[in-house]
C-alpha positions as CSV (number, residue, x, y, z in Angstrom):
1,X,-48.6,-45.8,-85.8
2,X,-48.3,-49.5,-85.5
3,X,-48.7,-51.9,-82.8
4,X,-47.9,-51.9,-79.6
5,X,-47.3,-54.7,-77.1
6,X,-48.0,-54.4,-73.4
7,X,-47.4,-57.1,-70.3
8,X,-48.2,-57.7,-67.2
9,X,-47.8,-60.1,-64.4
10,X,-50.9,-61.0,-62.4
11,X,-49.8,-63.0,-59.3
12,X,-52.1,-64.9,-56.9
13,X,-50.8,-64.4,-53.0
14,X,-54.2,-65.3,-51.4
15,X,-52.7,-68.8,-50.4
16,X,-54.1,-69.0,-46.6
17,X,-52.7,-72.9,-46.3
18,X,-54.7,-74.8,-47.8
19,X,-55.2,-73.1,-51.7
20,X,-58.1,-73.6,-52.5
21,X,-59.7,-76.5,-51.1
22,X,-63.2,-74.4,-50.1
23,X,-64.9,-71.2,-51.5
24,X,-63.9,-69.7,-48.0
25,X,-60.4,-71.0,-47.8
26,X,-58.8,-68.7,-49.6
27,X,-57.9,-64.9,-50.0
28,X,-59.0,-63.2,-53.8
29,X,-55.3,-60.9,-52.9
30,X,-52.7,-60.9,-55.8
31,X,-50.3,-58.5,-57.1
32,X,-50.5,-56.5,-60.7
33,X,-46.2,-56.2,-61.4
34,X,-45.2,-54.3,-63.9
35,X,-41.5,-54.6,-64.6
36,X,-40.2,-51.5,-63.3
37,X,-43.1,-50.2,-61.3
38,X,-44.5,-50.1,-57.9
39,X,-46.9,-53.7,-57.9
40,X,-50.8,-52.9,-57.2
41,X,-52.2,-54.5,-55.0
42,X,-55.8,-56.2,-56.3
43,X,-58.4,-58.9,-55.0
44,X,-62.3,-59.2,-55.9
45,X,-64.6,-56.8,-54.9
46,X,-65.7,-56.7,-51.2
47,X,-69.1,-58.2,-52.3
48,X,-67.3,-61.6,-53.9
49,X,-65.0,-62.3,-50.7
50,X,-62.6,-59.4,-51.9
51,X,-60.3,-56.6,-49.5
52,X,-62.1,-53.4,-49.9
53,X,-58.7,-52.0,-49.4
54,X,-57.0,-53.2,-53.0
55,X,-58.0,-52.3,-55.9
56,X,-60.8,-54.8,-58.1
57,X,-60.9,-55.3,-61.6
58,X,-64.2,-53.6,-62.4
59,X,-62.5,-50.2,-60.7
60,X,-59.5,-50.5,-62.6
61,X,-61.5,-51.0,-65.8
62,X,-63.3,-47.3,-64.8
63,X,-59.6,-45.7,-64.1
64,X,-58.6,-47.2,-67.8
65,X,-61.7,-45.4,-69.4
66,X,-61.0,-42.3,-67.4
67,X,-57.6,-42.2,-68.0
68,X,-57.5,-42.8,-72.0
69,X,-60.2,-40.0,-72.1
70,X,-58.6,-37.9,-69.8
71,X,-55.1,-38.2,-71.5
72,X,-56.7,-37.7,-75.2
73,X,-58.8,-35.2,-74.1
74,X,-55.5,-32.6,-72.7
75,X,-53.2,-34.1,-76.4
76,X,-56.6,-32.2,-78.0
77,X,-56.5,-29.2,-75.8
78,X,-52.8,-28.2,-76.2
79,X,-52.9,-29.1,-80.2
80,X,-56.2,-26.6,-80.7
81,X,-54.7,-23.7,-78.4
82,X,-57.1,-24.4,-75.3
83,X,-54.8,-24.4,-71.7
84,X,-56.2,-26.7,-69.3
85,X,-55.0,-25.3,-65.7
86,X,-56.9,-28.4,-63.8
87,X,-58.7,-32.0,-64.7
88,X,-60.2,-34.2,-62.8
89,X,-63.3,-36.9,-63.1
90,X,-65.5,-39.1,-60.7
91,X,-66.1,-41.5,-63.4
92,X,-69.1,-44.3,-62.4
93,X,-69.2,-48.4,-63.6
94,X,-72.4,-50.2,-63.6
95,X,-72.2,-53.9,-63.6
96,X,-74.8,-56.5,-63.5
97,X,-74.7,-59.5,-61.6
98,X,-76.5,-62.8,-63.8
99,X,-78.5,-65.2,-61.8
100,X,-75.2,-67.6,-62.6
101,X,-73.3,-65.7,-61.3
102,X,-72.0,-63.9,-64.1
103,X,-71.9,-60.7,-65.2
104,X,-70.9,-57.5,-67.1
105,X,-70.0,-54.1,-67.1
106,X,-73.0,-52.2,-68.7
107,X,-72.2,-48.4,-68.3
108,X,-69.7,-46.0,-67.6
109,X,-70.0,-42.9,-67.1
110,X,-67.3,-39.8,-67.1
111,X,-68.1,-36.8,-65.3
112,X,-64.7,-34.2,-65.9
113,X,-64.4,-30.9,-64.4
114,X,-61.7,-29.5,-66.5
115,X,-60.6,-26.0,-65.8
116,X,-59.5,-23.8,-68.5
117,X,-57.2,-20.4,-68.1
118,X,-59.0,-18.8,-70.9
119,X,-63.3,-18.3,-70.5
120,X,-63.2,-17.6,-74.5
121,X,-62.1,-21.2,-74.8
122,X,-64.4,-23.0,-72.6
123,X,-66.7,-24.1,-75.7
124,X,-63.9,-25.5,-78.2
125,X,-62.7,-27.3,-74.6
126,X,-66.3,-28.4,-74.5
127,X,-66.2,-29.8,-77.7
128,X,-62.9,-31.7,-77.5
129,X,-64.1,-34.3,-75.0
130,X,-66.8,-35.4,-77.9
131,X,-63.2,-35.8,-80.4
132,X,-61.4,-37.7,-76.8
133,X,-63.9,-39.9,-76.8
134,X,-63.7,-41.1,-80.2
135,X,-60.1,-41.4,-80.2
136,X,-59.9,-43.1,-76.6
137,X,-58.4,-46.6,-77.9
138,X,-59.8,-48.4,-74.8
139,X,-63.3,-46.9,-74.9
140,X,-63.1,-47.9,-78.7
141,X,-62.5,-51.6,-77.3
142,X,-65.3,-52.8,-74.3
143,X,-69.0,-53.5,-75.8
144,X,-70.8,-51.2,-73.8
145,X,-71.4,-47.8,-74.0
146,X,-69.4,-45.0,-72.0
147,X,-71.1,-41.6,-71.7
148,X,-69.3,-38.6,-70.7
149,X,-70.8,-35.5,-69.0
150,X,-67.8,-32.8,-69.2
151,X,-67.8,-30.0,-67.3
152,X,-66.1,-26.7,-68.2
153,X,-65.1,-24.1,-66.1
């Protein structure tokens, strides 16, 4: 209990020359450093000038979601007696572009396939992603809605 802190340096290295003197003049690229930990590499998305080959903002915000639920979701399983052998989810973003060129994420979606080593505990496993959900602190913290469509198997 209590709060906790968490940093993070976002650094711009998409200076071609000339900053950014022109819409076109310059790379999105920059680097997410974490003291201690590998940088990731990010930019924009491919369809605002970005390198499909980093990682954007609006993926990483799906990996959060996925991740807290995912992470909750097993703390559940092994306090109520259910042993998860496998886990894994194609979660889905939406986003909507404004005609100013704003926008916002309006969906995600979680689909998990978690595998379970005991078939008499495939319904309380089933169950446990509606308590994940609820406890997830990051889906507790965007304004839009995040579904989830477990799997159990």
């Amino acid at each position: 209990m209590g709060t906790h802190r968490y940093e993070a340096d976002v650094v711009w290295t998409g200076n071609t020359g000339s900053g950014t003197s022109g819409y076109t003049a310059y790379e999105r690229a920059h680097e997410i450093r974490i003291e201690g930990k590998e940088p990731i590499l990010g930019s924009s998305d491919p369809s605002f000038r970005g390198d499909r080959g980093r990682y954007n903002p609006e993926e990483l915000l799906v990996v959060s979601l996925s991740q807290c639920h995912m992470l909750w979701f097993l703390h559940l399983a092994s306090v109520n007696g259910v042993v998860v052998t496998g886990y894994r989810d194609h979660a889905t973003g939406t986003m909507t572009e404004h005609p100013d060129g704003s926008g916002r994420m309006t969906e995600v979606l979680l689909n998990p396939v978690v595998s379970v080593a005991d078939p008499d505990t495939r319904e309380t496993a089933q169950a446990l992603h509606e308590k994940a959900h609820s406890m997830c602190f990051i889906a507790a913290s965007v304004n839009f809605p995040v579904r989830h469509e477990p799997t159990v198997v």
